[in-house]
SERO-4910 file (N, C-alpha, C, O; in steps of 0.05 Angstrom, whole numbers):
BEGIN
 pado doro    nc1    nc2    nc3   cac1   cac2   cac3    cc1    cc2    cc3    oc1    oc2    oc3
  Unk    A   2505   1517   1806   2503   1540   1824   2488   1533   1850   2495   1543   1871
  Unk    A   2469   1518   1847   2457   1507   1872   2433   1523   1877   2420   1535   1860
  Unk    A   2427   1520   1909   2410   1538   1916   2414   1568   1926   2397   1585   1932
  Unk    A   2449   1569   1923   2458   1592   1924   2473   1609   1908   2491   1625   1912
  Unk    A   2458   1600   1882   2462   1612   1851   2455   1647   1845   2457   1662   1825
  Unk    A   2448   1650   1871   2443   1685   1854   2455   1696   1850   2472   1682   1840
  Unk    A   2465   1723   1850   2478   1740   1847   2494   1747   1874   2517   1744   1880
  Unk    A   2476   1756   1885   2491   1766   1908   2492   1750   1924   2501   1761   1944
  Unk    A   2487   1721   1927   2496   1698   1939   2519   1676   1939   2523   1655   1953
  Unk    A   2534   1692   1916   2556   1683   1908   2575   1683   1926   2592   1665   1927
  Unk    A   2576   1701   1939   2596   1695   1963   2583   1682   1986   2597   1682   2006
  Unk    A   2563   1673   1988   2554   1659   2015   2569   1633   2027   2577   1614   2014
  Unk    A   2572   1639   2054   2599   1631   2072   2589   1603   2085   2603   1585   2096
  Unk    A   2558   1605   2080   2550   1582   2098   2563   1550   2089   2561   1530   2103
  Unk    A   2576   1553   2063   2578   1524   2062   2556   1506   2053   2533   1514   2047
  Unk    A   2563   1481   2053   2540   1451   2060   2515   1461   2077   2490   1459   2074
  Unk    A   2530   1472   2095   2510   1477   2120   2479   1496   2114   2456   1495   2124
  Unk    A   2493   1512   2093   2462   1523   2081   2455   1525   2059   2446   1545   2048
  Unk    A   2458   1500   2050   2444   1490   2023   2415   1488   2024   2398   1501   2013
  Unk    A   2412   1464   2044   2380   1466   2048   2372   1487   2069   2349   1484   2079
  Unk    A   2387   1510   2078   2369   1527   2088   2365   1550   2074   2349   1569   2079
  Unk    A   2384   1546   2051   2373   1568   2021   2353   1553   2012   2336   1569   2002
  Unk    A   2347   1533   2010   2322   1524   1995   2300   1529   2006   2282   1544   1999
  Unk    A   2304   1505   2038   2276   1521   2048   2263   1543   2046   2239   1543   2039
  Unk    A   2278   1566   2053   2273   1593   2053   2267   1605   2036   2260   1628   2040
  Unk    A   2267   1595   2008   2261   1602   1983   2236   1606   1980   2222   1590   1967
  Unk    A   2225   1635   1997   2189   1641   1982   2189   1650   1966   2203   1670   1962
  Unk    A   2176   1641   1950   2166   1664   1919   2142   1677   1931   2130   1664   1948
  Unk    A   2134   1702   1925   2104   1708   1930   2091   1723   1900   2107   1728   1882
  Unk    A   2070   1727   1897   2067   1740   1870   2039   1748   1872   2021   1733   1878
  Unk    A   2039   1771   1866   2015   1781   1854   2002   1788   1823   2015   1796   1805
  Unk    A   1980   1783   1822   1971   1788   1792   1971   1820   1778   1973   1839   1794
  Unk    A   1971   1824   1764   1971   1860   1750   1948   1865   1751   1932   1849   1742
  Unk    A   1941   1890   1762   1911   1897   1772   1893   1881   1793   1869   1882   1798
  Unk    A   1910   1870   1800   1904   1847   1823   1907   1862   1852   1922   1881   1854
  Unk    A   1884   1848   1885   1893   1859   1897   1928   1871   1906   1948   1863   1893
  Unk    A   1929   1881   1918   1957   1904   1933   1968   1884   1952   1956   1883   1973
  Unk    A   1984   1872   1949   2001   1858   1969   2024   1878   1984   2035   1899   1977
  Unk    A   2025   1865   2007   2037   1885   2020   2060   1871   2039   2053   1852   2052
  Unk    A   2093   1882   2042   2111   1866   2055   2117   1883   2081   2131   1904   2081
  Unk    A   2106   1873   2102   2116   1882   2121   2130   1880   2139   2120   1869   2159
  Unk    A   2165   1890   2140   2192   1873   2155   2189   1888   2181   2203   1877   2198
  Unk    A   2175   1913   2191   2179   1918   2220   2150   1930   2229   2142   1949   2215
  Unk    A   2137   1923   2247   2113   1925   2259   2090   1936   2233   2078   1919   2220
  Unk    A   2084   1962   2227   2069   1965   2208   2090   1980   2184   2077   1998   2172
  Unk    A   2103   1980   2180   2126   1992   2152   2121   1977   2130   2128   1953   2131
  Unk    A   2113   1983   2114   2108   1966   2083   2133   1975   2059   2133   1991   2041
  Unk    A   2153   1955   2070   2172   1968   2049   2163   1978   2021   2167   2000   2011
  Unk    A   2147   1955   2007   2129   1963   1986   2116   1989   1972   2112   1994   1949
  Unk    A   2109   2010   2003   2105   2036   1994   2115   2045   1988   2138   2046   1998
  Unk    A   2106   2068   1959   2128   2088   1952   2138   2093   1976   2155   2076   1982
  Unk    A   2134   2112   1995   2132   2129   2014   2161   2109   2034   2160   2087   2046
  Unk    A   2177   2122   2032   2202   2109   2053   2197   2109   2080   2187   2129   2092
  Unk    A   2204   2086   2092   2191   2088   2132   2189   2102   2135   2166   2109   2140
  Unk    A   2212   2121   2133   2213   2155   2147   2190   2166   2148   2184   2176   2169
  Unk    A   2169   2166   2121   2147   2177   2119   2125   2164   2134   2110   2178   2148
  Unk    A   2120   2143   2134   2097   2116   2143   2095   2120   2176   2079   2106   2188
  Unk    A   2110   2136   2188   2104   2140   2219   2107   2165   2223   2120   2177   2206
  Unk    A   2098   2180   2245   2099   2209   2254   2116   2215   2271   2126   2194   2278
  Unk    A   2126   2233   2284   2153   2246   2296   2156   2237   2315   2174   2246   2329
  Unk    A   2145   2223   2321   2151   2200   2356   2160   2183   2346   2181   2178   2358
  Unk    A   2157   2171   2331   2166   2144   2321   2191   2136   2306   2201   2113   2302
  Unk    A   2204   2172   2294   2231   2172   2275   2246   2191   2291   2237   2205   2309
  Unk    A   2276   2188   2280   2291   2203   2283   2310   2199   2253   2315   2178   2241
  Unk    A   2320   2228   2246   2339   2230   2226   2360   2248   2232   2360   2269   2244
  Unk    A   2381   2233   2219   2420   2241   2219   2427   2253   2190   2419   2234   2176
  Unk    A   2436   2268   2175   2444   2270   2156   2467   2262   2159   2479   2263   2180
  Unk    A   2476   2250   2132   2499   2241   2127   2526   2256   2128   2548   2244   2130
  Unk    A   2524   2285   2125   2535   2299   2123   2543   2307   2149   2567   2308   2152
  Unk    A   2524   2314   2174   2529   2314   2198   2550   2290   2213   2565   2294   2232
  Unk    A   2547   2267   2200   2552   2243   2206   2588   2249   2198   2604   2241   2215
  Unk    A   2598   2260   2177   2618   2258   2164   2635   2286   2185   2658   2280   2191
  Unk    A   2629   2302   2190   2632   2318   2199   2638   2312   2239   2651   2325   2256
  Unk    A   2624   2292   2242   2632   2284   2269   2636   2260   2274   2617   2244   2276
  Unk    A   2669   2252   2279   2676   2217   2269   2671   2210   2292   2677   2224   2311
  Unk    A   2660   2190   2293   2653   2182   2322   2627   2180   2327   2621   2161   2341
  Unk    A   2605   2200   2317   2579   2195   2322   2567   2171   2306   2549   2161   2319
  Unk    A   2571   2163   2288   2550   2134   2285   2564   2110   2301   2552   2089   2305
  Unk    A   2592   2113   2312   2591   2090   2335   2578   2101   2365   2573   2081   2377
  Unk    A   2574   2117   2375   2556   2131   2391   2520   2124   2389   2504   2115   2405
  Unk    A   2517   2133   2361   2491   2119   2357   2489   2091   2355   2468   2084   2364
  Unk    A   2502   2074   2348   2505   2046   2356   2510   2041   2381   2506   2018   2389
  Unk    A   2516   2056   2393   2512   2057   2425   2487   2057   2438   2479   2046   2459
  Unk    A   2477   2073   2419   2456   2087   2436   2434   2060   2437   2423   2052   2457
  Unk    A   2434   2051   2416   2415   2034   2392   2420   2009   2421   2399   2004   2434
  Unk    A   2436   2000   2425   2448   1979   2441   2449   1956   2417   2439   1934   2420
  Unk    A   2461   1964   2397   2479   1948   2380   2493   1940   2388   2505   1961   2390
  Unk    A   2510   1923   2399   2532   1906   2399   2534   1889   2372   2516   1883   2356
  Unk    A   2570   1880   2373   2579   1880   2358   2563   1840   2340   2558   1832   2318
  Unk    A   2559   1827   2373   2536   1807   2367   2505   1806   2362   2491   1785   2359
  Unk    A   2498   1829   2360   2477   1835   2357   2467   1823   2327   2478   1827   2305
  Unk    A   2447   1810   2331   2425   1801   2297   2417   1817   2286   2410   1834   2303
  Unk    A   2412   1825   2265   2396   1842   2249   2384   1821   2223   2396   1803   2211
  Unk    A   2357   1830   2221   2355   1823   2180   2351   1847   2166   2344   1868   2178
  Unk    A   2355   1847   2142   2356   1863   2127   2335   1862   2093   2339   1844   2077
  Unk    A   2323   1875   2091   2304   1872   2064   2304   1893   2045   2304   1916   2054
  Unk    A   2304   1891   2020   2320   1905   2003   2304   1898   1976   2287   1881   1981
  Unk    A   2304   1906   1948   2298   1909   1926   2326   1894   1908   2348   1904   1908
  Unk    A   2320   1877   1897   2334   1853   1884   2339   1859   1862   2362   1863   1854
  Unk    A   2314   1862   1843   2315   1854   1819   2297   1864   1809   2285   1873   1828
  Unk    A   2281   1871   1785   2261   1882   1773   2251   1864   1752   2262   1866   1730
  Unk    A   2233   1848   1756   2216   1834   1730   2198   1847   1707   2180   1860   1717
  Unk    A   2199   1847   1686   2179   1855   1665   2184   1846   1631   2205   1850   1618
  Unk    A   2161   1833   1620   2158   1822   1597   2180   1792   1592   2188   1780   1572
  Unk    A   2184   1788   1618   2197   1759   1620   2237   1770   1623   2256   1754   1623
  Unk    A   2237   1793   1625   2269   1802   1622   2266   1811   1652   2248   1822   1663
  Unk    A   2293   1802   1661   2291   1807   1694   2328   1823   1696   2348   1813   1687
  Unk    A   2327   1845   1709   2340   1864   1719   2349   1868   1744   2340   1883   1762
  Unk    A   2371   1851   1746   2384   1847   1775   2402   1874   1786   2413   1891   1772
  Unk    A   2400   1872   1808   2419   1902   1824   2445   1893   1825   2450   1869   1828
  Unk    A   2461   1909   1822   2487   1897   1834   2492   1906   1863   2491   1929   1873
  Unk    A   2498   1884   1874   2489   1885   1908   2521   1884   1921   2533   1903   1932
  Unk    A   2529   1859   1918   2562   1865   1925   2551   1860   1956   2567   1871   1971
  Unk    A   2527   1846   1971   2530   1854   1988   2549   1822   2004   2548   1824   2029
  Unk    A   2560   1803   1999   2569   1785   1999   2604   1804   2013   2613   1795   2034
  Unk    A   2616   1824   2004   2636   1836   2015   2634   1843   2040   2655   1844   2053
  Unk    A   2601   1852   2058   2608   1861   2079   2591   1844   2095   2595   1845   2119
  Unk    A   2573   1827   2087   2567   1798   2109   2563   1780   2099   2563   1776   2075
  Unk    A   2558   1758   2120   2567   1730   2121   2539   1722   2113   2523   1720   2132
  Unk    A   2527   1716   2087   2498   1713   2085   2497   1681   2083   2508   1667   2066
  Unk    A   2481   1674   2103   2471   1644   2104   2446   1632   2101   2441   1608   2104
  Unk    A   2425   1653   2095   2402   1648   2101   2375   1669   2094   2366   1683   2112
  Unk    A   2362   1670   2063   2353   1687   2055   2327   1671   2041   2321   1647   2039
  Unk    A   2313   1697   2033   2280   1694   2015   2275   1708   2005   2288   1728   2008
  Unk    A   2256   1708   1987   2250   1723   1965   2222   1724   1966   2209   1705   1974
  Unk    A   2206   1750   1957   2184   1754   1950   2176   1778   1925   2182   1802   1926
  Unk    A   2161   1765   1905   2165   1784   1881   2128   1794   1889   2111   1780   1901
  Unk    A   2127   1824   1878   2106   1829   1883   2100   1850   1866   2112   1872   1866
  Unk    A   2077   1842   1849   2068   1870   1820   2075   1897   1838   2078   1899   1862
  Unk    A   2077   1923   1815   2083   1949   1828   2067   1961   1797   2074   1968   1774
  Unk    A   2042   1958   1812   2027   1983   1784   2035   2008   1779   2024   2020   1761
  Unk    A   2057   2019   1796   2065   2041   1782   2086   2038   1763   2087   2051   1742
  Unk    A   2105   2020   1772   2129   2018   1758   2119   1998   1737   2136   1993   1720
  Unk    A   2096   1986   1733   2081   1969   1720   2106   1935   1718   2104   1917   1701
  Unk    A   2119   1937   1733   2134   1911   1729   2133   1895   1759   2121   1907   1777
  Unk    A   2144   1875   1762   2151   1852   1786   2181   1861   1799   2203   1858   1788
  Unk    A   2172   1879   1834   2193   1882   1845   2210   1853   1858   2198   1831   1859
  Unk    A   2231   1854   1866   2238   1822   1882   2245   1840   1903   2258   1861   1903
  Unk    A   2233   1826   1922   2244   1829   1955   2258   1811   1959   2255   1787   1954
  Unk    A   2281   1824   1972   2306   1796   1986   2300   1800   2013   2293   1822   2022
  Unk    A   2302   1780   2026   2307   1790   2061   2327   1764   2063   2328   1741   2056
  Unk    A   2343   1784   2078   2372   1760   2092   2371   1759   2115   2372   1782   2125
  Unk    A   2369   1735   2137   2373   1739   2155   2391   1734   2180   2406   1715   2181
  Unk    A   2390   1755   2205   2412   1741   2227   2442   1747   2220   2462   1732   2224
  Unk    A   2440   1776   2206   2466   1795   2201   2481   1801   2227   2471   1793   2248
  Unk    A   2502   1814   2228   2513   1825   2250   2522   1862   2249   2535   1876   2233
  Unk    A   2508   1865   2275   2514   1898   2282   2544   1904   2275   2548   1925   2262
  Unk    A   2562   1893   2279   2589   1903   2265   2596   1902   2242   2614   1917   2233
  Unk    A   2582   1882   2227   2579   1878   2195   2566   1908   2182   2575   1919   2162
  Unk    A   2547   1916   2195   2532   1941   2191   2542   1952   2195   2549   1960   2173
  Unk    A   2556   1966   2214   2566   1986   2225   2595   1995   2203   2603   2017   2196
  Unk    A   2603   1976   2198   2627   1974   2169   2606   1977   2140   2620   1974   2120
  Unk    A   2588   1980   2135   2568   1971   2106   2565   2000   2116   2581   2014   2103
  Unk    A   2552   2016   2134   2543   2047   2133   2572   2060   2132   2574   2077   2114
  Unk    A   2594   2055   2145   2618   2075   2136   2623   2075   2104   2627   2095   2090
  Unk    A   2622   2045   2097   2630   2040   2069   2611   2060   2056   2624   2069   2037
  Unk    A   2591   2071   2056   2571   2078   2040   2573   2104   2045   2568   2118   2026
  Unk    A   2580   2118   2073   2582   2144   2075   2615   2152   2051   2618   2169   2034
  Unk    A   2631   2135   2060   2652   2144   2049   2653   2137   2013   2673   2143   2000
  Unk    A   2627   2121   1998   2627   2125   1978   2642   2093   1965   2647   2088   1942
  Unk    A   2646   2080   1984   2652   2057   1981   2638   2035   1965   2648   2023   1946
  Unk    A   2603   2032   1981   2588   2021   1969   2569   2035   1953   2564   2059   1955
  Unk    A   2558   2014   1935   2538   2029   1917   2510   2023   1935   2504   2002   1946
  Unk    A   2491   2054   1933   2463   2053   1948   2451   2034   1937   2452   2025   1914
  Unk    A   2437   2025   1963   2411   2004   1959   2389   2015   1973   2393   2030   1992
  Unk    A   2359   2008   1965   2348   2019   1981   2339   1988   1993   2326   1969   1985
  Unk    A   2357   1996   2019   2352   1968   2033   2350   1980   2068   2362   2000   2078
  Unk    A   2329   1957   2085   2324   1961   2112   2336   1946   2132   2332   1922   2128
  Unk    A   2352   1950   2155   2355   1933   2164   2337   1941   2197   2328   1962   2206
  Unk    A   2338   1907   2208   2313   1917   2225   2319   1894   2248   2334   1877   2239
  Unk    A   2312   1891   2270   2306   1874   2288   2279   1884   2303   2266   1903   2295
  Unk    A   2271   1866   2327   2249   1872   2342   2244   1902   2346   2223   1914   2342
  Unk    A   2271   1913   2355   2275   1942   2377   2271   1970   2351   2258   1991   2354
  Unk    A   2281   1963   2335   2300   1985   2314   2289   1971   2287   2282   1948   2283
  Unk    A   2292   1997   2270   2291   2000   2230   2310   2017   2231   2311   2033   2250
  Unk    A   2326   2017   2214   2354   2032   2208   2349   2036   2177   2336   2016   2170
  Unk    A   2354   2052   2158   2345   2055   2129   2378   2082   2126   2378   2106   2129
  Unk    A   2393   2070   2121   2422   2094   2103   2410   2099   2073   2403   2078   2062
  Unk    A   2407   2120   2059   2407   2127   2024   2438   2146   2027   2451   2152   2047
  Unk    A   2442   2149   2012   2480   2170   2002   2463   2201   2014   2472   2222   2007
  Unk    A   2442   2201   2029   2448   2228   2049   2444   2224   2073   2458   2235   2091
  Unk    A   2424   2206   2077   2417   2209   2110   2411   2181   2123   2399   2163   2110
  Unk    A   2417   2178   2145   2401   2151   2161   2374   2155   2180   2371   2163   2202
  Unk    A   2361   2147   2166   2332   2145   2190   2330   2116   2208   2334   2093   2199
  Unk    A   2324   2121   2229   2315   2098   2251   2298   2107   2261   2294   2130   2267
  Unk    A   2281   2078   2264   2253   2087   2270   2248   2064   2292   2260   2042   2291
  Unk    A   2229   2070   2314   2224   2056   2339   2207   2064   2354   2193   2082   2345
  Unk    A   2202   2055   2377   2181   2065   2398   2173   2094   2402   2179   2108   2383
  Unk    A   2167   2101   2414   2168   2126   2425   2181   2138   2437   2192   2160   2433
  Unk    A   2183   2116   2460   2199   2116   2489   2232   2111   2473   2249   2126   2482
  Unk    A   2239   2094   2452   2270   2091   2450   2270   2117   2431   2288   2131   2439
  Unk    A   2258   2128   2411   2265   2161   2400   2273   2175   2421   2295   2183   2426
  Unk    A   2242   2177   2438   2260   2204   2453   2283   2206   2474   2290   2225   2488
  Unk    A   2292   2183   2474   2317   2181   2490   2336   2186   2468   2356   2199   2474
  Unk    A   2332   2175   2439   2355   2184   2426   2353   2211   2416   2373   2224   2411
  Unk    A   2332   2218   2414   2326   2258   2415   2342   2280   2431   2351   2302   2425
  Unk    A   2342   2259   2460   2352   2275   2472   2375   2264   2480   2379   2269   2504
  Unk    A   2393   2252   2470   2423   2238   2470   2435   2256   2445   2452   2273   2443
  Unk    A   2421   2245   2431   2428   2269   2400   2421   2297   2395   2434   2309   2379
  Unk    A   2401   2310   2408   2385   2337   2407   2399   2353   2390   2387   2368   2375
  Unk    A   2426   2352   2390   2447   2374   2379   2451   2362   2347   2457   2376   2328
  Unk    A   2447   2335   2346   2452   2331   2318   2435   2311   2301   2447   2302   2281
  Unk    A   2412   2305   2305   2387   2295   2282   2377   2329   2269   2380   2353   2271
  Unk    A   2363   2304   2255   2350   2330   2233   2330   2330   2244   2321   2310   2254
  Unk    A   2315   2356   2245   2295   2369   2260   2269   2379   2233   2245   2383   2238
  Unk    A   2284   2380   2201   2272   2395   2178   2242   2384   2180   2227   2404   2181
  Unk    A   2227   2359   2180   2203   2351   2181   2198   2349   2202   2182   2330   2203
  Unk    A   2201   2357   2222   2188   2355   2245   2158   2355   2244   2147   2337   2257
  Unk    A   2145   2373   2232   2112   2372   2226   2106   2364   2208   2087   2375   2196
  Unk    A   2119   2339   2197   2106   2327   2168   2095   2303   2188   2105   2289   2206
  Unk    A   2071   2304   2176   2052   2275   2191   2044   2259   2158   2040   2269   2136
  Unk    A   2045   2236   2165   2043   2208   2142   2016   2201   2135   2000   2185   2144
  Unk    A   2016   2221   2111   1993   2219   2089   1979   2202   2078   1955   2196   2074
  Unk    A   2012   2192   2070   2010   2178   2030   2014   2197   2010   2021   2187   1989
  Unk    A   2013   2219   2010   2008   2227   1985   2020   2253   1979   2015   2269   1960
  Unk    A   2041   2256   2003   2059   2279   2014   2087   2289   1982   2097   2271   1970
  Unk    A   2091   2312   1976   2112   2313   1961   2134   2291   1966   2146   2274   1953
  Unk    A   2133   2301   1989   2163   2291   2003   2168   2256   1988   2189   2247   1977
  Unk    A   2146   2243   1992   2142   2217   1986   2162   2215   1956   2178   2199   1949
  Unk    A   2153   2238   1946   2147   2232   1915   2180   2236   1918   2193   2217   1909
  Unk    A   2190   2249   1924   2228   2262   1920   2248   2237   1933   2272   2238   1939
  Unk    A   2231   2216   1936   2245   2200   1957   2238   2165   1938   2238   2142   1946
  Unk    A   2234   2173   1919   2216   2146   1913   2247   2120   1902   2246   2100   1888
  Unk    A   2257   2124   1908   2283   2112   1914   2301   2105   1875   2317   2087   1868
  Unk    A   2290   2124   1863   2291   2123   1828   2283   2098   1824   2296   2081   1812
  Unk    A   2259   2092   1834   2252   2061   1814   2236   2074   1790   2232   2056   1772
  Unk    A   2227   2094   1784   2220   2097   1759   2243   2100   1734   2241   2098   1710
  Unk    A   2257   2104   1745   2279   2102   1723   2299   2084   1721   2317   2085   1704
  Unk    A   2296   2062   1743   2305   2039   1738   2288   2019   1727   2297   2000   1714
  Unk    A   2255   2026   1735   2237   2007   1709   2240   2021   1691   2225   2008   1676
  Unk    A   2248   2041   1676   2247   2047   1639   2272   2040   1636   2285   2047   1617
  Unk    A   2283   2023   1658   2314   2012   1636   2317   1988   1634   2336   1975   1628
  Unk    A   2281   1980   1645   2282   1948   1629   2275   1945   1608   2279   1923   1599
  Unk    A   2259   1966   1591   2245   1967   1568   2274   1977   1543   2269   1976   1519
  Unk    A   2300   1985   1554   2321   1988   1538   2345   1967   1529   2363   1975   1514
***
C-alpha cells in the first residue's frame, strides 16, 4: 500500500511523484490522557479541536451564514458566493477534517470517499486525546485542493450525494465549513461585510447576538455527533 495506504488515499492521483511527499508529510502528533490540551489550529485562531464549530469561536464581524436550504432554493447563489469569495476555479485551498477515532488500541475510520471529488497529493496527520470523547481524534489535513473541486464536493453534499464530514476548508483569505444544513465562512471583517452586504437578502441573520463563550447551548447542538461516534467504538 505504500505511503499512500489509507483509506481515503486510495485514490490518490499523485503517482511516484508523491510517494515521498506522503511520507514526509506524515506528522503524528499525540497527546497524553489528562495531559496538557493540545490544540490544532488550520486558520488564524480556529481550533478545529473545539467542541464549539468556527461559527461559534468568532463574533458577528468575523462570520457569515447561508442555510442550505436557502442555497437549494436559489440555483445560482453558491456560484455567486464563489464569486464573491474570489474563488477561481485555480484557486488552492487545504482542507482539515476528522479521520478516524482511536480507543483501547481499536481504531475507527470515516468513510471519506473523498478521493471521488479531488486530486489528493499531499497530506498529514495529527492524533490528539479528546477527554470528552475520552478516545484519540485523527486530524487529516490535505493540501493545495482546487476551488472547482469544492465547488462540485458542496453541490454533491447539498444534493445528498456525499456523506457529511465535519471537515474545513481554508486558505489565507477564507474558512468555509458545509454540515447537511448550512455553510459558514468566516474572515476579516472588512471581507464579511462586503459579503453582508452582497448577500443581505440571503445569510442567516438567527445568531446575530451570539458572542463566543465556550460554553454556549448552541456549542453543545453542534458538536458534530462525535459522542455517538465514540460509543461506537466500544461496540
Amino acid at each position: 500500500m505504500g505511503f499512500c495506504g489509507g483509506s481515503f488515499l486510495r485514490n490518490c492521483r499523485g503517482g511516484s511523484r508523491c510517494y515521498l511527499a506522503c511520507y514526509i508529510s506524515r506528522i503524528i502528533l499525540k497527546t497524553k490522557k489528562n495531559g496538557e490540551k493540545m490544540q490544532l489550529k488550520i486558520f488564524h485562531d480556529i481550533d478545529i479541536t473545539d467542541p464549539a464549530p468556527p461559527y461559534f469561536q468568532v463574533d458577528e464581524s468575523r462570520r457569515i451564514r447561508f442555510c442550505l436550504t436557502v442555497l437549494e432554493k436559489n440555483p445560482g447563489l453558491l456560484k455567486k458566493i464563489f464569486k464573491g469569495l474570489e474563488l477561481e476555479s485555480h484557486t488552492k485551498l487545504d482542507c482539515t477534517f476528522i479521520s478516524a477515532y482511536e480507543s483501547d488500541g481499536i481504531e475507527q475510520k470515516e468513510k471519506l470517499h473523498l478521493g471521488r471529488r479531488f486530486a489528493i497529493t499531499n497530506w498529514k496527520e495529527s492524533r490528539i486525546w479528546n477527554d470528552d470523547l475520552e478516545c484519540t481524534c485523527v486530524y487529516t489535513t490535505i493540501t493545495n485542493l482546487s476551488a472547482s473541486n469544492l465547488y462540485n464536493y458542496m453541490i454533491a453534499l447539498m444534493r445528498g450525494h456525499q456523506r457529511q464530514l465535519y471537515i474545513c476548508f481554508y486558505n489565507e483569505a477564507y474558512l468555509l465549513y458545509e454540515s447537511s444544513d448550512v455553510l459558514d465562512i468566516l474572515s476579516s471583517e472588512t471581507n464579511i461585510r462586503s459579503l453582508k452586504s452582497l448577500f443581505k437578502v440571503h445569510y442567516d441573520k438567527y445568531h446575530l447576538e451570539y458572542k463566543p463563550s465556550g460554553g454556549d447551548e448552541n456549542d453543545q447542538s453542534d458538536k458534530r455527533n462525535l459522542q455517538q461516534t465514540s460509543s461506537n467504538l466500544s461496540t
